[in-house]
N, C-alpha and C positions, 0 to 999 in steps of 0.2 A: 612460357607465357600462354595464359588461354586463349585460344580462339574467342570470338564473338559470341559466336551459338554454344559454345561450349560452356561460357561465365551466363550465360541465360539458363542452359539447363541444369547448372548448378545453382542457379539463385532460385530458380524453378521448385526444384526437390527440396530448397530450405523452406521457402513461404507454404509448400504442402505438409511437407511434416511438422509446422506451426501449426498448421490447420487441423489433421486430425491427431494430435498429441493435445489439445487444449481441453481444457476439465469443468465443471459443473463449479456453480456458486459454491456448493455444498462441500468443493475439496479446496479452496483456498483460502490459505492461511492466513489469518490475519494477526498481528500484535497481541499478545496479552493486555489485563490490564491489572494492576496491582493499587487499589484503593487504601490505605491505612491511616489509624487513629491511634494516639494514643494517650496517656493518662499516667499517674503516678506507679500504677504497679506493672503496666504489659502497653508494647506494643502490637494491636493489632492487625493482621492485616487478611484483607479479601479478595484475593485473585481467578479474577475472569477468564477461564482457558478453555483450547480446546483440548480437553483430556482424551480422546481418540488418538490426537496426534503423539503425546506423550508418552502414552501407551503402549504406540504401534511401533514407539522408538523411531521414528521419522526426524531426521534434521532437518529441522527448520531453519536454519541461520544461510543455506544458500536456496532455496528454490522459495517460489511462491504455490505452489500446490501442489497438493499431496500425490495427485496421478504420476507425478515428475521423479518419484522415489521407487524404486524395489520394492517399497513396503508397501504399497497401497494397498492390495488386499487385506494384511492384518488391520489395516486401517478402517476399510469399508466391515470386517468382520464386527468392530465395535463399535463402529454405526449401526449396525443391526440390534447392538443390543436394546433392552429396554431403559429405564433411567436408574430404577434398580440395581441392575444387573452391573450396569458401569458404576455405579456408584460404589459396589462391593469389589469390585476390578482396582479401582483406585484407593481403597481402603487396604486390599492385599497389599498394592505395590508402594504403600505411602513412605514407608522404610526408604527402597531407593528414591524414590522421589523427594522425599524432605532431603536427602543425603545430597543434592543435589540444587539444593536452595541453600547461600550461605548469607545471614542477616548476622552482622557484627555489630556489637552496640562497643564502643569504646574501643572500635577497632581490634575486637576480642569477638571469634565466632562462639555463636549462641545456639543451644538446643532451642528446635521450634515444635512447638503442643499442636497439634491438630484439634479444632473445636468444631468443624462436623461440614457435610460435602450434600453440595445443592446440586442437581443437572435438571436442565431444562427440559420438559418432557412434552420433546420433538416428535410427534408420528413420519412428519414427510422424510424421507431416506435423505431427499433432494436440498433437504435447508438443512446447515449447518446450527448446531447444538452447544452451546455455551456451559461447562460446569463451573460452580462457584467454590471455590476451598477455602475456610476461613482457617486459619491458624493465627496464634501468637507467641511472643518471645518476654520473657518477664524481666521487669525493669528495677533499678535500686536509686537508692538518693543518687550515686555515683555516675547514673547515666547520664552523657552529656549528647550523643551522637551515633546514628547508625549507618548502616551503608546496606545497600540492598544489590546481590549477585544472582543467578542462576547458568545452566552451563548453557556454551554453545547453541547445542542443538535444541533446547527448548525456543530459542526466536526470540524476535525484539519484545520488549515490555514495556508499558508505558505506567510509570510508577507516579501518583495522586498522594496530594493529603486533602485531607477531612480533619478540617479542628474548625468548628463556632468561635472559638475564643480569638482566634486568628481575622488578621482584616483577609479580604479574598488576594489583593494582588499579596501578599506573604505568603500561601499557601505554594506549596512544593509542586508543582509538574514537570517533569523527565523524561523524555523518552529513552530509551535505552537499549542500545543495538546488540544485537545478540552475543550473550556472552560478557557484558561491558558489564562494570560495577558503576554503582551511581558515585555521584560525590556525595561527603559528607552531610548528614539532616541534621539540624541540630533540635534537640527540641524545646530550650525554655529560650531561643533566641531565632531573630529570622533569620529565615537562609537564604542569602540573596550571593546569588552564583554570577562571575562576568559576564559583561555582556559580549564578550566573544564567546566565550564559552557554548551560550544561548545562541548565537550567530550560527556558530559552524555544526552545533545538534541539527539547527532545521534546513539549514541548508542541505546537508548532506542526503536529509530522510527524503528535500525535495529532488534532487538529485533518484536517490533510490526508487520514488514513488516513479520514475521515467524509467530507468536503468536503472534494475532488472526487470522489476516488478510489474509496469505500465503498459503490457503490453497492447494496450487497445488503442494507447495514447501514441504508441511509436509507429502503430499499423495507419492511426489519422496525421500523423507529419510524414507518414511514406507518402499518403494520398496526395497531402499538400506538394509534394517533390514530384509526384509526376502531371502534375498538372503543370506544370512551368518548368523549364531547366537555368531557367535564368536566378544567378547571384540576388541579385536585384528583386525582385516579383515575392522570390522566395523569406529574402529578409524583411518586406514589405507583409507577408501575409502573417511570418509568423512574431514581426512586432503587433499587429492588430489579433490578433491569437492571443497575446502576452496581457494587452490590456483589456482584453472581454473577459477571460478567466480571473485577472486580478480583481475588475471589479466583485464580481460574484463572489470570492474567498472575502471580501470584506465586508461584501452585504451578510453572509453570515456568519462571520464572526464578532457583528453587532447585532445577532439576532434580527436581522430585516427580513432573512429568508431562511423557513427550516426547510431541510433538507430528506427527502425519501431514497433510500439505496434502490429500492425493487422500482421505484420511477426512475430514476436518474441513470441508473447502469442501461438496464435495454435501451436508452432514447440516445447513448453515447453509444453503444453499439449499431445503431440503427444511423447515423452520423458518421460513421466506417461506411457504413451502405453507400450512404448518397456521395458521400465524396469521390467513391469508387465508379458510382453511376457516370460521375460529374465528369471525370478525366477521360471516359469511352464517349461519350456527346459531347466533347467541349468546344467542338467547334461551332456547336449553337445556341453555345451561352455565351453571353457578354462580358468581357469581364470584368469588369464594376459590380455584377451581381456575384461574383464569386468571391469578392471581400465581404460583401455583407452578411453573406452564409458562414463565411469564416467567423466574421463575428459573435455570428447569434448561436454558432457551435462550441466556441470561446467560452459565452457566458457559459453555454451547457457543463465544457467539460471541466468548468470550476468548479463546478457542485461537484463534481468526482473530485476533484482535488478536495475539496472542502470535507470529502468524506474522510478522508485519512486524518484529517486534524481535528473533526468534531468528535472522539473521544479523548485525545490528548485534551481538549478543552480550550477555552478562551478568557481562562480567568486570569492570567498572568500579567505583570501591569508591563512586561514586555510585548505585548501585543503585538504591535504594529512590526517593532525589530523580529519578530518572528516568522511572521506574513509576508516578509521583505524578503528575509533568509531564505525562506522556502518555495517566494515566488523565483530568485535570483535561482536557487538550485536546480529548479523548473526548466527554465532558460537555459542554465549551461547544458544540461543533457539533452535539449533540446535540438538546440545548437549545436551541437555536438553530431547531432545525428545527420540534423541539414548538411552539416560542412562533410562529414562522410561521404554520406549517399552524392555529394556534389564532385568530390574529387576521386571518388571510387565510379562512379557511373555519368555524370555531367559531363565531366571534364573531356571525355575518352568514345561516350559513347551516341552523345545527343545527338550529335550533329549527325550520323548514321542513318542511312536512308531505307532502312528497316527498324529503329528504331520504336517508331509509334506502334507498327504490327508486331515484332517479335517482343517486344519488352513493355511500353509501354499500356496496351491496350490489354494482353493476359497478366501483367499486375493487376493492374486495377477491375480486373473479374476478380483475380485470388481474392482480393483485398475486399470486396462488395462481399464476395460469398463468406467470407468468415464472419465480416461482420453481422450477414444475418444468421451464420450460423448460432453466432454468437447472440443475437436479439431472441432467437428463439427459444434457447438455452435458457436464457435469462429470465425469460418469463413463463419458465416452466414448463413449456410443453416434451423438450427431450430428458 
């Protein structure tokens, strides 16, 4: 069994090596996205990636940034490139790359045509580079259906259709976890997928968006746990947590509110701060004002939530069951983590009459400092 100071100065060396192992806007990964249309001879499609990471042969399917890999130097090398320069990189290696995208029409895999490669022509090292790759697969009277794969280590995709002809809630949105094949598209009929099906997709991503991936959002439910060791206080802040975020994923996913990443991310890292501040003074704050902070950080870090769904999109006439899914997924990792840190450190350790100095007071420095490590990060200056 560990000693006291012993589980401090191991918890110690984890929350520091969080701290300086954490990486730039510019190395974390996000989703592909795979847009496609199609017509009586071909279907098209146009996939938004980051070809650096592709390249550098980095697996994507467990980390959230590229610093997290062995490979991040080959990675940062073709971020140096020009747009050029990458573009002709991806033209060399399109052989293995297409070999590694498999689009089945009639559950028969299909050769895919390359029709020609867009990259953003990014100067800042610092902001991450989007390239576009159009390809297509040719179609006959006999196609009824395709299915869309890629391997493992390329990452989740989030796979779009685009057809006019179509009413919008018909149209196809998927997201698609690394390595997963979609279900069946059909194209002269709709595809209307269950609605568990749809449940447990976004469930799981909201789940994901926590554990692994969240980590800004697991460093502001640590803050909320040391400010209180109480069951009670703790489930009280992070139900009103639950419904300030909620609202916010709804005001925009009816377009009430559009969303800024380069605002949103620093002001949610900067919300790490205060929290941090909060739980070293809290003996002279009230604490009625520390729900309402909660709250008005709630709405904030719904727009971070909101960011991971406003490319997947809000055209789907599943809406609402989706927002639900993913607030519910939200929740269980959430919860998950309260109930943790409760019966790993509450339960055994609170009541400890060095507690607030050895654990409680240099958390919530770790947890201040990252977070403006993190704000300053965010808004460019490192």
């Amino acid at each position: 069994m560990f000693s006291y100071i012993k589980f401090i100065k191991l918890y110690l060396f984890i929350i520091i090596s969080i701290f300086f192992c954490n990486s730039s806007i510019a190395h974390e990964i996000k989703p592909s996205i795979a847009d496609f249309t199609y017509d009586e001879n071909y279907l098209k499609v146009e996939v938004r990636l980051n070809a650096e990471l592709i390249l550098s042969n980095i697996d994507a399917s467990n980390i959230s940034n590229t610093n997290s890999s062995p490979l991040t130097e080959i990675y940062d090398r073709y971020r140096l490139l020009d747009k050029k320069d990458l573009e002709n990189s991806i033209l060399e290696s399109w052989k293995d790359i297409s070999s590694n995208i498999d689009i089945k029409i009639n559950n028969k895999l299909k050769t895919i045509d390359l029709i020609k490669i867009e990259t953003q022509d990014v100067k800042n090292f610092e902001i991450s580079r989007d390239t576009l790759i159009y390809f297509r697969v040719l179609l006959n009277q006999k196609s009824e259906h395709f299915t869309f794969q890629w391997i493992k280590n390329y990452g989740p995709i989030i796979l779009r259709e685009n057809n006019d002809l179509k009413l919008e809630d018909d149209l196809v949105t998927e997201y698609l976890q690394s390595g997963t094949e979609s279900d069946p598209i059909f194209f002269k009929e709709n595809n209307i997928r269950s609605m568990f099906t749809s449940f447990t997709k976004f469930f799981v991503l909201g789940i994901q968006h926590i554990i692994p991936k969240g980590l800004d959002h697991i460093l502001f439910i640590f803050g909320l746990f040391l400010f209180s060791s109480s069951l009670n206080k703790l489930i009280k802040q992070i139900t009103i947590f639950t419904i300030a975020h909620s609202i916010t994923l709804i005001f925009v996913s009816l377009s009430l509110i559009k969303i800024n990443s380069q605002i949103v991310e620093p002001i949610i890292a900067l919300s790490i701060v205060y929290v941090g501040l909060e739980n070293i003074f809290k003996n002279y704050i009230k604490e009625y004002m520390r729900y309402v902070v909660i709250l008005f950080f709630g709405l904030l870090h719904g727009l971070g939530f909101a960011l991971v769904l406003s490319d997947i999109g809000y055209r789907s006439s599943k809406l609402f069951l989706n927002l639900i899914s993913f607030n519910i997924g939200i929740e269980v990792a959430q919860i998950s983590i309260i109930l943790f840190l409760y019966l790993l450190i509450a339960i055994k350790f609170a009541k400890n009459k060095y507690y607030r100095i050895a654990f409680q007071i240099p958390s919530s420095i770790l947890i201040a400092s990252i977070g403006l490590y993190w704000f300053i990060e965010r808004i460019g200056i490192l």
